[in-house]
Structure formats: structure tokens, C-alpha cells
Backbone atoms as SQL, in Angstrom:
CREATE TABLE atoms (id INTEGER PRIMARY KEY, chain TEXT, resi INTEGER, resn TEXT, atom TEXT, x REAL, y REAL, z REAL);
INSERT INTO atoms VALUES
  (1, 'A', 1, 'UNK', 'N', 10.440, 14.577, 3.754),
  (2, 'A', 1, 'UNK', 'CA', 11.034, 14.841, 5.050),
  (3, 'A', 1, 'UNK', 'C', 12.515, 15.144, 4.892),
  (4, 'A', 2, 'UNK', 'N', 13.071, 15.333, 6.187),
  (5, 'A', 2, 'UNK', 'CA', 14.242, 15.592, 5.703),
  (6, 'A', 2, 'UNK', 'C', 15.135, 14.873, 5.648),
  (7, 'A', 3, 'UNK', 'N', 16.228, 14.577, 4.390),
  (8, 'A', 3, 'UNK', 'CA', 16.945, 14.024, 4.160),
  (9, 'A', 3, 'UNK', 'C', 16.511, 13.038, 3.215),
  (10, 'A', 4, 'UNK', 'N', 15.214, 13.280, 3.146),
  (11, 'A', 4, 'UNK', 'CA', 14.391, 12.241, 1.699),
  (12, 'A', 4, 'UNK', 'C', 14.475, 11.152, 2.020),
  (13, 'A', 5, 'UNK', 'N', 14.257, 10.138, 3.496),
  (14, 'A', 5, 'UNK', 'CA', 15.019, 9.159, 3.926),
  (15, 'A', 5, 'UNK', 'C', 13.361, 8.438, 4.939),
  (16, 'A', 6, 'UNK', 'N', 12.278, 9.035, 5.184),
  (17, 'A', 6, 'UNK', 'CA', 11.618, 8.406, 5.689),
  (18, 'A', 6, 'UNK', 'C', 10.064, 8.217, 4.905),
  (19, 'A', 7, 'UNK', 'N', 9.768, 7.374, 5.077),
  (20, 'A', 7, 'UNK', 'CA', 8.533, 7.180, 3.857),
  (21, 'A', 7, 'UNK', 'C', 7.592, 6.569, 4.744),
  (22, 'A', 8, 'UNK', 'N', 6.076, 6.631, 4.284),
  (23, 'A', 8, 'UNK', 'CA', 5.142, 5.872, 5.356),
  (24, 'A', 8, 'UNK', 'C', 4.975, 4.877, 5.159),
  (25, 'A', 9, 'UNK', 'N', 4.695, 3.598, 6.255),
  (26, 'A', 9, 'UNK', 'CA', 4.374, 2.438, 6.644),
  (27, 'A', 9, 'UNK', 'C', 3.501, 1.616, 5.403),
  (28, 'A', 10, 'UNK', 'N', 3.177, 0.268, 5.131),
  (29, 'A', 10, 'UNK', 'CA', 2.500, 0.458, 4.302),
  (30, 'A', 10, 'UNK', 'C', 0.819, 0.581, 4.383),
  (31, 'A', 11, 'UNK', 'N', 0.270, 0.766, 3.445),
  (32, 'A', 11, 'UNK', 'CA', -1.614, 1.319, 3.282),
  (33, 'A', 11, 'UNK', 'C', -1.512, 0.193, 3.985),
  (34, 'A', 12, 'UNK', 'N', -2.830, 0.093, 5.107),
  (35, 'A', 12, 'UNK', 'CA', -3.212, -0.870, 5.953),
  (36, 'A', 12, 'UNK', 'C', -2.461, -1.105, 7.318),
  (37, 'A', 13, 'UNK', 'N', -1.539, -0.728, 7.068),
  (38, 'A', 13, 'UNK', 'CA', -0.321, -1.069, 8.603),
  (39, 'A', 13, 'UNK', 'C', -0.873, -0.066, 9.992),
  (40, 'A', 14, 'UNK', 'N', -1.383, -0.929, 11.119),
  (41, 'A', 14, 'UNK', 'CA', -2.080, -1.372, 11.868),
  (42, 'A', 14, 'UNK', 'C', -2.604, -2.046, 12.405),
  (43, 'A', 15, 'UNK', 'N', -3.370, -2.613, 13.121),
  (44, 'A', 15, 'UNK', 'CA', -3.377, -2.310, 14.513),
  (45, 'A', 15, 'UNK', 'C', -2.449, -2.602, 15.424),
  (46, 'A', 16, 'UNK', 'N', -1.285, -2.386, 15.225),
  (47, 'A', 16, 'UNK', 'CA', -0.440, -2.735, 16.620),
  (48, 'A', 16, 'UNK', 'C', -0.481, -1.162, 17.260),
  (49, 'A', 17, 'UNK', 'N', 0.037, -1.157, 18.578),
  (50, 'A', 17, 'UNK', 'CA', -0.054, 0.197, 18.866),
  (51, 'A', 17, 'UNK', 'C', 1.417, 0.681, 19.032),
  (52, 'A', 18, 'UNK', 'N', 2.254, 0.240, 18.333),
  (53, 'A', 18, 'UNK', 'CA', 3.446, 1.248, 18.100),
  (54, 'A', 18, 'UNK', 'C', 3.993, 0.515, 16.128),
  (55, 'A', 19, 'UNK', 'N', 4.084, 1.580, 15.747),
  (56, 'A', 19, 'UNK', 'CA', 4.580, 0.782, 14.016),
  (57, 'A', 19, 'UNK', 'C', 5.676, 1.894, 14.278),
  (58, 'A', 20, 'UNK', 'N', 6.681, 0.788, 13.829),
  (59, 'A', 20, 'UNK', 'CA', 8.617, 1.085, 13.505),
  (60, 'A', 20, 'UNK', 'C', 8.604, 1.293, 11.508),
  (61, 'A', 21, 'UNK', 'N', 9.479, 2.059, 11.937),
  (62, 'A', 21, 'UNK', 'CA', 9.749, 2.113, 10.086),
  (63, 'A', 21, 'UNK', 'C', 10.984, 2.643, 9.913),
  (64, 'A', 22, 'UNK', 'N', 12.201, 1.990, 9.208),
  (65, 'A', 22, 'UNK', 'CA', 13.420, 1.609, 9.424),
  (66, 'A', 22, 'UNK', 'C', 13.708, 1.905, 7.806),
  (67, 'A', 23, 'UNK', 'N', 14.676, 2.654, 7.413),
  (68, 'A', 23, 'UNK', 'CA', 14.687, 3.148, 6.308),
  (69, 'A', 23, 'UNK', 'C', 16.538, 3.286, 5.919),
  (70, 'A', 24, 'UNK', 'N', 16.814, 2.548, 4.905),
  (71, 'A', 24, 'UNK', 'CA', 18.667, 2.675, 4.860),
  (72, 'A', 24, 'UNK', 'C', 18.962, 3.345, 3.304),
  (73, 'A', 25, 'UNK', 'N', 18.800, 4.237, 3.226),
  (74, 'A', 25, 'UNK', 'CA', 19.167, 4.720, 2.196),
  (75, 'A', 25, 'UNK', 'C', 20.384, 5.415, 1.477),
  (76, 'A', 26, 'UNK', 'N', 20.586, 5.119, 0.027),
  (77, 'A', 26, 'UNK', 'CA', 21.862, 5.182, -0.551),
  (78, 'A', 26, 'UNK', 'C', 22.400, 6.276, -0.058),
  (79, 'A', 27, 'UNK', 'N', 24.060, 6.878, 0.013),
  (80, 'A', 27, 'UNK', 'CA', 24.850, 7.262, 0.145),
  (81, 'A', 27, 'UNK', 'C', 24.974, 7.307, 2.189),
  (82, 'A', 28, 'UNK', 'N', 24.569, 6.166, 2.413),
  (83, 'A', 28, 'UNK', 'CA', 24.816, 6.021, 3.799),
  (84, 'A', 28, 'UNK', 'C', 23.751, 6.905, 4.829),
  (85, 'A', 29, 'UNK', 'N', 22.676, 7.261, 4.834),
  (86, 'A', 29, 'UNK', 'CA', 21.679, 7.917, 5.380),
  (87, 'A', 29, 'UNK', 'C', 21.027, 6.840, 5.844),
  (88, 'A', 30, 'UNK', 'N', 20.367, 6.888, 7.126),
  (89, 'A', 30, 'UNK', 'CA', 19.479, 6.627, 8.246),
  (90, 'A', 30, 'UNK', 'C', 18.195, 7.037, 8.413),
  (91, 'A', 31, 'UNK', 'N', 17.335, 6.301, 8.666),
  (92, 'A', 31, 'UNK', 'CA', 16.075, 7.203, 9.495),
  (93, 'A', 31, 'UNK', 'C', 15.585, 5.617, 10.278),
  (94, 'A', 32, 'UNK', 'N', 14.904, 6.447, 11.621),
  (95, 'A', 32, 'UNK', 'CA', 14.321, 5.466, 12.510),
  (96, 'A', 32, 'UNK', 'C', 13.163, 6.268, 12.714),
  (97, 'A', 33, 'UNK', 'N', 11.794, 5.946, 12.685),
  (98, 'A', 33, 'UNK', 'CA', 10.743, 6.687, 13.069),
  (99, 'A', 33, 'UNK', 'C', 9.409, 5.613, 14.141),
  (100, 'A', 34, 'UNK', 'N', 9.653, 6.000, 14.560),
  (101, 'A', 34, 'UNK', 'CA', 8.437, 4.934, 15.812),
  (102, 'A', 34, 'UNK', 'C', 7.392, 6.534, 15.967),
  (103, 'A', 35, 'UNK', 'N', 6.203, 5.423, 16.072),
  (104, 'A', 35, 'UNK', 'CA', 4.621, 5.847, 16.586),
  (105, 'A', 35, 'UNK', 'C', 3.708, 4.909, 16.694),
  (106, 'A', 36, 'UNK', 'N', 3.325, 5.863, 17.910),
  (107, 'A', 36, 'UNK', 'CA', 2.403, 5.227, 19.210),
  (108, 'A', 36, 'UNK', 'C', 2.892, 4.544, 19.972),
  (109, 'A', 37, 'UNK', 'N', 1.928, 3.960, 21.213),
  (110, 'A', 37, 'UNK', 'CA', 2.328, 3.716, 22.351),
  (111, 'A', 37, 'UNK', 'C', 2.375, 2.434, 22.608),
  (112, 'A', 38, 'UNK', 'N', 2.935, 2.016, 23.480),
  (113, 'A', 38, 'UNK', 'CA', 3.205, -0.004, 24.212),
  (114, 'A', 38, 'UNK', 'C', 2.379, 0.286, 25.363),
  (115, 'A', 39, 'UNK', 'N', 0.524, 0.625, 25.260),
  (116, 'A', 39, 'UNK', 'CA', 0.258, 0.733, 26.517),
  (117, 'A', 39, 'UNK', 'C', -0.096, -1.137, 26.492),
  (118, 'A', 40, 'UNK', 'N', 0.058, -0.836, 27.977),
  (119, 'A', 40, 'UNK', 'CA', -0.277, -2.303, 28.508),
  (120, 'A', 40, 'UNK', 'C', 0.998, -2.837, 28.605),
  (121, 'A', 41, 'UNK', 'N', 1.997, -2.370, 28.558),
  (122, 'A', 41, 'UNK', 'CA', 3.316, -3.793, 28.436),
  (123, 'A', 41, 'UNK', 'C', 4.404, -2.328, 28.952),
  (124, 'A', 42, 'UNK', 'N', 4.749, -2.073, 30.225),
  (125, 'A', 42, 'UNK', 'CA', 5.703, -1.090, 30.971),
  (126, 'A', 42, 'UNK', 'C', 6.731, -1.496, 30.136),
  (127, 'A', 43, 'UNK', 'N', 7.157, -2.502, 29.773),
  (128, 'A', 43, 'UNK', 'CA', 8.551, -3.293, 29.582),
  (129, 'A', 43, 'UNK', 'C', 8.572, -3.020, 28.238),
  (130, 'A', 44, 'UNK', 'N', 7.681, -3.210, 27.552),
  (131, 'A', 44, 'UNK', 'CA', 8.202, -2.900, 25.944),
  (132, 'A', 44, 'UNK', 'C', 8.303, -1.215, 26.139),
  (133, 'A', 45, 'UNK', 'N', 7.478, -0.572, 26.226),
  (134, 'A', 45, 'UNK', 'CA', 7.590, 1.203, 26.484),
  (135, 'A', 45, 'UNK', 'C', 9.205, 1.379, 26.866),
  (136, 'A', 46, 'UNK', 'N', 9.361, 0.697, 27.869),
  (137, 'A', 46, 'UNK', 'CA', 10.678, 1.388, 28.884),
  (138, 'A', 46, 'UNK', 'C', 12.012, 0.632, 27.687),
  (139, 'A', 47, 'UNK', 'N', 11.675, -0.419, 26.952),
  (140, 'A', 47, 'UNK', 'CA', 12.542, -1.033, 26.043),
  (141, 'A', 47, 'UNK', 'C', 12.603, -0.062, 25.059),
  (142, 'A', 48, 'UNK', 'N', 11.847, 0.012, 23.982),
  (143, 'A', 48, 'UNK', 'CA', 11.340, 1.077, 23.516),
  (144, 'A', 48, 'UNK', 'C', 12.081, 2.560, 23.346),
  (145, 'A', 49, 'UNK', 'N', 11.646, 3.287, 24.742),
  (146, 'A', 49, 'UNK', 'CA', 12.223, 4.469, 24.779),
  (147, 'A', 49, 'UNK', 'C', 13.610, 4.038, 25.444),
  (148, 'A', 50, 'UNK', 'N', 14.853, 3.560, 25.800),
  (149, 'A', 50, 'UNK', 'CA', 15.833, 3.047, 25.970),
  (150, 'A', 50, 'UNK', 'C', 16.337, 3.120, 24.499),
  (151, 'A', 51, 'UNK', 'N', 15.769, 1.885, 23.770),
  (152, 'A', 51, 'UNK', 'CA', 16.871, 1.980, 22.124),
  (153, 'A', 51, 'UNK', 'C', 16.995, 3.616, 21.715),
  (154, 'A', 52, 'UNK', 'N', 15.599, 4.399, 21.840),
  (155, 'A', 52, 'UNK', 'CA', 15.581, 5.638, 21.077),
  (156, 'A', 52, 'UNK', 'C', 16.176, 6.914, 21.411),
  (157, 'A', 53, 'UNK', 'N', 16.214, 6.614, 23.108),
  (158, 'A', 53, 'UNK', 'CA', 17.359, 7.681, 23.643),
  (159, 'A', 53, 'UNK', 'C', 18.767, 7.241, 23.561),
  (160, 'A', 54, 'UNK', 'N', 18.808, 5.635, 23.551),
  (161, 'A', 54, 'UNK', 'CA', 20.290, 5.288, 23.311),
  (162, 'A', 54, 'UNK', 'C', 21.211, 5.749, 22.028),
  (163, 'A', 55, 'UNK', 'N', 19.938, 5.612, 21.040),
  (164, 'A', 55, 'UNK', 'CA', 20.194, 5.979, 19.654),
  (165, 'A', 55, 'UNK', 'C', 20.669, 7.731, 19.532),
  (166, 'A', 56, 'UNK', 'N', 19.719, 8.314, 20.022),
  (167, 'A', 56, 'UNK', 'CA', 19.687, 9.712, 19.829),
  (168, 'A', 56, 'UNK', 'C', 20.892, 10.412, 20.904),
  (169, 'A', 57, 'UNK', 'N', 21.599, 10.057, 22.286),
  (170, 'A', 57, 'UNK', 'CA', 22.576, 10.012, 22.336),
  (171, 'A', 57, 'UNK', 'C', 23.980, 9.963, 21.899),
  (172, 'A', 58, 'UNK', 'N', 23.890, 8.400, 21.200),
  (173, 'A', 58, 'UNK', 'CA', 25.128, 8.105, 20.194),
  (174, 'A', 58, 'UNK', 'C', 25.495, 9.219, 19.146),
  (175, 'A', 59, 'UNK', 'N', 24.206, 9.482, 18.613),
  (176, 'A', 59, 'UNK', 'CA', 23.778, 10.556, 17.722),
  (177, 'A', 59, 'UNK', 'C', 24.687, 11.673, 17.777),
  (178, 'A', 60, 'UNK', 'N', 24.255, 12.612, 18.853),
  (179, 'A', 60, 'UNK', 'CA', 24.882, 13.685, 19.496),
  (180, 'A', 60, 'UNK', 'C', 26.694, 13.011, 19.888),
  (181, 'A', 61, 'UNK', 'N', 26.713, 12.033, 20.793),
  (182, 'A', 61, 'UNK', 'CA', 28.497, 12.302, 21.031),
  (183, 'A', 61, 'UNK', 'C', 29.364, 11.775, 19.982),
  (184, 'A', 62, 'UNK', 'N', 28.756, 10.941, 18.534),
  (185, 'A', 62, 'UNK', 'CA', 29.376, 10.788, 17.690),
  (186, 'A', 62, 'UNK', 'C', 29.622, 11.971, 16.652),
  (187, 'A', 63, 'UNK', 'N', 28.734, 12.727, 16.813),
  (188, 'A', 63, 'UNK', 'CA', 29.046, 13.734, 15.957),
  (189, 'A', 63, 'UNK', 'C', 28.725, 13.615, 14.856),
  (190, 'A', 64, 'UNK', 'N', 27.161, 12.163, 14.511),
  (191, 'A', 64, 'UNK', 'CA', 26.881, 12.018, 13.144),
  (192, 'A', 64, 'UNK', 'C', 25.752, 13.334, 12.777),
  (193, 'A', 65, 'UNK', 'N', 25.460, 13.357, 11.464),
  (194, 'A', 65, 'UNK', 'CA', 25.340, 14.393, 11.147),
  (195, 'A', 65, 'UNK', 'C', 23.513, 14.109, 10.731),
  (196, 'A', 66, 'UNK', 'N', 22.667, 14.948, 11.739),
  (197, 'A', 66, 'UNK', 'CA', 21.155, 14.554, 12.046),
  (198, 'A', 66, 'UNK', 'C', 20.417, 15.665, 11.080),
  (199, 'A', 67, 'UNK', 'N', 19.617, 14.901, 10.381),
  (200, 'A', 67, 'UNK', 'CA', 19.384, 15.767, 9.375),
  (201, 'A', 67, 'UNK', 'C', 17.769, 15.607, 9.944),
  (202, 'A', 68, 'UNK', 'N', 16.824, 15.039, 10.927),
  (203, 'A', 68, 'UNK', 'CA', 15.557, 15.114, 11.381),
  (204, 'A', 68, 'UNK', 'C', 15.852, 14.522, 12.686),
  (205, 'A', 69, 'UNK', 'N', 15.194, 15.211, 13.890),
  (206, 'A', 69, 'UNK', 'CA', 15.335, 14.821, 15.298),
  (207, 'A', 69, 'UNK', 'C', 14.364, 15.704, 15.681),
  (208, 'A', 70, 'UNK', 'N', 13.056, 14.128, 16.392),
  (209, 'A', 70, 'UNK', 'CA', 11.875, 14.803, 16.740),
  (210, 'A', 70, 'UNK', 'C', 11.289, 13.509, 17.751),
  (211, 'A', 71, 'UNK', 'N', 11.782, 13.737, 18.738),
  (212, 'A', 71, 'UNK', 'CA', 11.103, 12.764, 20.020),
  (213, 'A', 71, 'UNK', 'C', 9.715, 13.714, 20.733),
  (214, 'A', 72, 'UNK', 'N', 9.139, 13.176, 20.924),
  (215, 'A', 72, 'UNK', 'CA', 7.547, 13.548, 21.838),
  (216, 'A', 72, 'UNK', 'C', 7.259, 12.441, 22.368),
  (217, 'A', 73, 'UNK', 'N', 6.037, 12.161, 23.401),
  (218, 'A', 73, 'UNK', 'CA', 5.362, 10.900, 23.893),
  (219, 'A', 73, 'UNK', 'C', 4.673, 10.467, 22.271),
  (220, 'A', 74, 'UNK', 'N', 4.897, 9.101, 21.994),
  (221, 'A', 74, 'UNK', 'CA', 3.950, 8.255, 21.152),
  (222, 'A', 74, 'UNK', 'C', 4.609, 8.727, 19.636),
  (223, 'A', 75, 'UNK', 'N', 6.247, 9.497, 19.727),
  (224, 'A', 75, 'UNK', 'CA', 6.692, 9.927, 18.403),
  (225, 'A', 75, 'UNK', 'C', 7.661, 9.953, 18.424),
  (226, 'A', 76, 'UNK', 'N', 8.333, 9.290, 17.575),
  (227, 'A', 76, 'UNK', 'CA', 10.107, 9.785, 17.309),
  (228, 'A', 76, 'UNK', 'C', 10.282, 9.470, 15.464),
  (229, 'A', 77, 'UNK', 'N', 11.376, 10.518, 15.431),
  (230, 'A', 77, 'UNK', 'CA', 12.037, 10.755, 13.836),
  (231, 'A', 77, 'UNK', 'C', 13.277, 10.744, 13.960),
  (232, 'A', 78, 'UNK', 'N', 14.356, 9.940, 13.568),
  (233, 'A', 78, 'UNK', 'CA', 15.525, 10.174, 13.603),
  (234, 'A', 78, 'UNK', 'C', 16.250, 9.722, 12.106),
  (235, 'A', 79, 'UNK', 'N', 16.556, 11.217, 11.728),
  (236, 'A', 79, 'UNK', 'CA', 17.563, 10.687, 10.241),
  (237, 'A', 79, 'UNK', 'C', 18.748, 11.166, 10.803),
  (238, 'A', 80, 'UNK', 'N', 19.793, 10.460, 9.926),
  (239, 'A', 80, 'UNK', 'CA', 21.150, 10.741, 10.421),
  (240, 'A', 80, 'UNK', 'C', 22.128, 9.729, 9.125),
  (241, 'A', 81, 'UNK', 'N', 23.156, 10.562, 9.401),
  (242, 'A', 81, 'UNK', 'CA', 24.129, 9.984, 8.351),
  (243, 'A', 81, 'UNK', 'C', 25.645, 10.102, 8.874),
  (244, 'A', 82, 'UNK', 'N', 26.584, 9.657, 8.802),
  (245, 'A', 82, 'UNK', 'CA', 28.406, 9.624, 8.986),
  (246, 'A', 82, 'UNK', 'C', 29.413, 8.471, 9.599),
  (247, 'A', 83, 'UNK', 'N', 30.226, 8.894, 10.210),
  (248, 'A', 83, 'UNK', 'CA', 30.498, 7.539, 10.078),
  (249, 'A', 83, 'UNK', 'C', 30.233, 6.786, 12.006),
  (250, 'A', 84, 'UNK', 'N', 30.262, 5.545, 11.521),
  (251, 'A', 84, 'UNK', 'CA', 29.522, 4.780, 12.146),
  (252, 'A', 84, 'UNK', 'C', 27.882, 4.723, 12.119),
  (253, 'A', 85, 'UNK', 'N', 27.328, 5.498, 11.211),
  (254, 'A', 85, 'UNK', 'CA', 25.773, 5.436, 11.195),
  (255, 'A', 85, 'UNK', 'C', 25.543, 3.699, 10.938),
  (256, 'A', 86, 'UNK', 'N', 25.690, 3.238, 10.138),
  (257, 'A', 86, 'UNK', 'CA', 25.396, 1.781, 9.970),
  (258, 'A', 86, 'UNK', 'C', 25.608, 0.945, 10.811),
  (259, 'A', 87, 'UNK', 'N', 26.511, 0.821, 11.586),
  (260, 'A', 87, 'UNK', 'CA', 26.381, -0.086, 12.781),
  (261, 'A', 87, 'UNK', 'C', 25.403, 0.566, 14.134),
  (262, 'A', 88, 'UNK', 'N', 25.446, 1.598, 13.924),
  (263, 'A', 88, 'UNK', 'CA', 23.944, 2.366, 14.949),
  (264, 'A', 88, 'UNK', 'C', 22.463, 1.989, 14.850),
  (265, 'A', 89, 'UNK', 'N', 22.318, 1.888, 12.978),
  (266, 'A', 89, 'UNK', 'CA', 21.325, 1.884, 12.792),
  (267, 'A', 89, 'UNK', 'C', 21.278, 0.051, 12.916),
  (268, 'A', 90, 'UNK', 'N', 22.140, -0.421, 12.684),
  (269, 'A', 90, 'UNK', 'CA', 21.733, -2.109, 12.745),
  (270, 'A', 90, 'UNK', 'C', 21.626, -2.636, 13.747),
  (271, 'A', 91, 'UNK', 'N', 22.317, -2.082, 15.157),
  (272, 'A', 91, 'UNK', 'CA', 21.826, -2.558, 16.313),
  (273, 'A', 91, 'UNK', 'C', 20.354, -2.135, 16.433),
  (274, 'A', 92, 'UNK', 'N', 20.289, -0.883, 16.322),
  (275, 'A', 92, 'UNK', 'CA', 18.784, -0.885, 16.839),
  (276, 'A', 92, 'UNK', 'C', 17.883, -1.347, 16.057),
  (277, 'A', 93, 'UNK', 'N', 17.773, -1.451, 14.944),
  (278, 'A', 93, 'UNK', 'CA', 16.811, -2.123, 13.932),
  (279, 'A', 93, 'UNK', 'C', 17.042, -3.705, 14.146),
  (280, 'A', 94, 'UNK', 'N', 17.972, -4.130, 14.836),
  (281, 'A', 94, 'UNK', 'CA', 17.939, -5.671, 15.105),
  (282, 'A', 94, 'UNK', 'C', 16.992, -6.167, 16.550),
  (283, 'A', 95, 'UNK', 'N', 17.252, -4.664, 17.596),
  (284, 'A', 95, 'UNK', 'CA', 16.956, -4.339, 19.183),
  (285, 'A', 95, 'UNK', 'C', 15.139, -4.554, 18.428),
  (286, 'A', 96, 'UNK', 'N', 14.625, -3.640, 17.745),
  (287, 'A', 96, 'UNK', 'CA', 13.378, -3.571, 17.747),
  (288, 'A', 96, 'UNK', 'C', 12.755, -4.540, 16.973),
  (289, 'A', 97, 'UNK', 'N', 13.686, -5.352, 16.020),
  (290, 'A', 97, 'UNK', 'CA', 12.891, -6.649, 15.635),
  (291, 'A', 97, 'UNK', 'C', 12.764, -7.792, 17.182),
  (292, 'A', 98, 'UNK', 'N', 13.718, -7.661, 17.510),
  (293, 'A', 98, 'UNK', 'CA', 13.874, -8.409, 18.851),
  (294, 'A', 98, 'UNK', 'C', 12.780, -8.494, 19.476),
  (295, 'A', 99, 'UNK', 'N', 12.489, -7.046, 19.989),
  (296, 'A', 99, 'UNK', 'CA', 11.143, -6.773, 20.685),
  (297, 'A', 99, 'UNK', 'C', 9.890, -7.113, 19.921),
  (298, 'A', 100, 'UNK', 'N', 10.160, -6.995, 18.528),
  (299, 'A', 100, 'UNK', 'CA', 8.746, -7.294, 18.120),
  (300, 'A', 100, 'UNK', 'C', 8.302, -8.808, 18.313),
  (301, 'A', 101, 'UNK', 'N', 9.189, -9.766, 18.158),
  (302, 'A', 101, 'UNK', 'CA', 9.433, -11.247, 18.399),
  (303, 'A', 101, 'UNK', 'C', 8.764, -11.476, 19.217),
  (304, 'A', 102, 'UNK', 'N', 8.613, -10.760, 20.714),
  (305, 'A', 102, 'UNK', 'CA', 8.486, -10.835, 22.051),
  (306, 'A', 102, 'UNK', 'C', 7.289, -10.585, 21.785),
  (307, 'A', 103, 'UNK', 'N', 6.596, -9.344, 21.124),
  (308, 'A', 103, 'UNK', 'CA', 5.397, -9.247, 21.654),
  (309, 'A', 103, 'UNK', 'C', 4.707, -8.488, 20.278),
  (310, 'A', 104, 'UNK', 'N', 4.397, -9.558, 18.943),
  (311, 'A', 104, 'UNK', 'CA', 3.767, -8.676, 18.022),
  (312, 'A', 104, 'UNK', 'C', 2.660, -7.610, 17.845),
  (313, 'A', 105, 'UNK', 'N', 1.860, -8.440, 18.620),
  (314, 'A', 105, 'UNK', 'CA', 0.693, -7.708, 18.892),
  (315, 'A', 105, 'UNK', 'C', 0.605, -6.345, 18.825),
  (316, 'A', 106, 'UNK', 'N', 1.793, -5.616, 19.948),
  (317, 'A', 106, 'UNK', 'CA', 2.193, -4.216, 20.040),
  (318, 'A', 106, 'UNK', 'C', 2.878, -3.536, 19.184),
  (319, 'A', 107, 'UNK', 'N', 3.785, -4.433, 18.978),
  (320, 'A', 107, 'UNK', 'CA', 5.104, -3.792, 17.687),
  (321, 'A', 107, 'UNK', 'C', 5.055, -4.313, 16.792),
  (322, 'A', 108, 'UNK', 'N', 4.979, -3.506, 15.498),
  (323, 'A', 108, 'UNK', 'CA', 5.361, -3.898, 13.915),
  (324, 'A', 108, 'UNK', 'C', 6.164, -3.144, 13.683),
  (325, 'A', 109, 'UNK', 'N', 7.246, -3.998, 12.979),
  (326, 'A', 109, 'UNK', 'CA', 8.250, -3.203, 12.277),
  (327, 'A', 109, 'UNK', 'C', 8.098, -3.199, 10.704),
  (328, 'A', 110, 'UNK', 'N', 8.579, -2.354, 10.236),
  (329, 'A', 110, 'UNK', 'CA', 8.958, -2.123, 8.586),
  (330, 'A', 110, 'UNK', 'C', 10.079, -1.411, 8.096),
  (331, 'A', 111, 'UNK', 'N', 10.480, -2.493, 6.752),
  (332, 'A', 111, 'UNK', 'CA', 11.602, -2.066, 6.565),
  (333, 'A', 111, 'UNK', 'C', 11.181, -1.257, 5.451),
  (334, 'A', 112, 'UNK', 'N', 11.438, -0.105, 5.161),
  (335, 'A', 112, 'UNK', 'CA', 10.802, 0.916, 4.239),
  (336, 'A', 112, 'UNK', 'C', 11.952, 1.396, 2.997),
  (337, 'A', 113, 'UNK', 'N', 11.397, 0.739, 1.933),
  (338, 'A', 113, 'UNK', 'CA', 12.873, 1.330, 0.753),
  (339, 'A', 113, 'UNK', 'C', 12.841, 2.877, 0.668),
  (340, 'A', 114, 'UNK', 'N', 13.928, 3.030, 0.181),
  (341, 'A', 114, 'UNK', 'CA', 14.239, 4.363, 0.528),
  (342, 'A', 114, 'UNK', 'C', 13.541, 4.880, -1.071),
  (343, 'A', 115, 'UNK', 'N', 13.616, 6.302, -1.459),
  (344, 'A', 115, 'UNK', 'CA', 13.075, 6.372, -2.915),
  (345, 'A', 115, 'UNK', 'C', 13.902, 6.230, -3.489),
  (346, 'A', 116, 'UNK', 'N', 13.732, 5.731, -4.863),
  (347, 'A', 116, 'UNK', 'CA', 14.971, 5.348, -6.137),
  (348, 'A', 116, 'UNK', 'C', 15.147, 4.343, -5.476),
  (349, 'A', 117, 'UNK', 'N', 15.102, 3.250, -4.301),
  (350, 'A', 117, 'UNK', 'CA', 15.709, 1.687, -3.838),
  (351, 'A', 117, 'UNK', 'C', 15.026, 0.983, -4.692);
């Protein structure tokens, strides 16, 4: 993918119906990738899509430099790298462990090494 920064979940990862995969790779690169849906729970969805437009916002007026940006219903890809990427990416990777706390069932997160990590 692009930026060599997002890798898949691991063999078996499932059944929740949204899997996070959170990826920090060397020379300061980002990726956030969520799929599938929080049906049944309005509140995780609307939580959910909140971090990912908040994220993808920051994105754009910081001027970091997005090397994959791909939102749809039940999909998002976000790599990105510059400065302030690391405190972007740690709020929200802290926001979506949060949520997973709340309600595993729906959300799994993973922290995914980057290649060469």
C-alpha cells in the first residue's frame, strides 16, 4: 500500500464487526485503517466516524503529508507523515482503544508492526 505503512490484521482476526489496525512506522509515517460496521451500537458508529473525520481533517489543515486517503461506509485508510503526525496518531489510537474498552465485542484493535519493525 502506500507508503509501505499498512499491513493486515492478524490470520483469524474476527468476529468483531469493525477491526482497527494502527501501524507507526520508522521515519515517522502513520497509517489508521478501520473496517466494517458498529451495527447495533449508534454511539460507537457516530464515535467511530467522529475520530476518523477528526483525524482526516487535522490531516488536511495541518498540511501533513497523506500518502493513502480512502473513507467509504464500513472503510477507511489513512497514511500520513510530518510534523505533528505522532501526537495525531496517539490520540486517536488511544480514542479507539478507549472505545474498544467500552464495547469489545464490536471493536478490535491492532497494533500492526510496520515491515523491517
Amino acid at each position: 500500500d502506500a507508503g509501505g505503512v499498512l499491513r493486515p490484521a492478524p490470520r483469524g482476526a474476527g468476529p468483531w464487526m469493525t477491526t482497527a489496525r494502527l501501524t507507526a512506522a520508522p521515519g515517522g509515517r502513520y497509517g489508521v485503517a478501520l473496517e466494517g460496521h458498529a451495527s447495533g451500537s449508534p454511539a460507537l458508529c457516530a464515535a467511530l466516524s467522529a475520530l476518523v473525520q477528526a483525524l482526516q481533517g487535522w490531516l488536511h489543515a495541518s498540511g501533513a503529508e497523506i500518502y493513502r486517503e480512502e473513507l467509504s461506509p464500513g472503510h477507511c485508510a489513512l497514511c500520513f507523515s510530518g510534523e505533528g503526525s505522532a501526537a495525531a496518531f496517539a490520540l486517536v489510537r488511544v480514542g479507539l482503544l478507549r472505545l474498544q474498552a467500552t464495547d469489545p465485542g464490536r471493536l478490535q484493535c491492532f497494533d500492526i508492526p510496520a515491515p523491517g519493525v
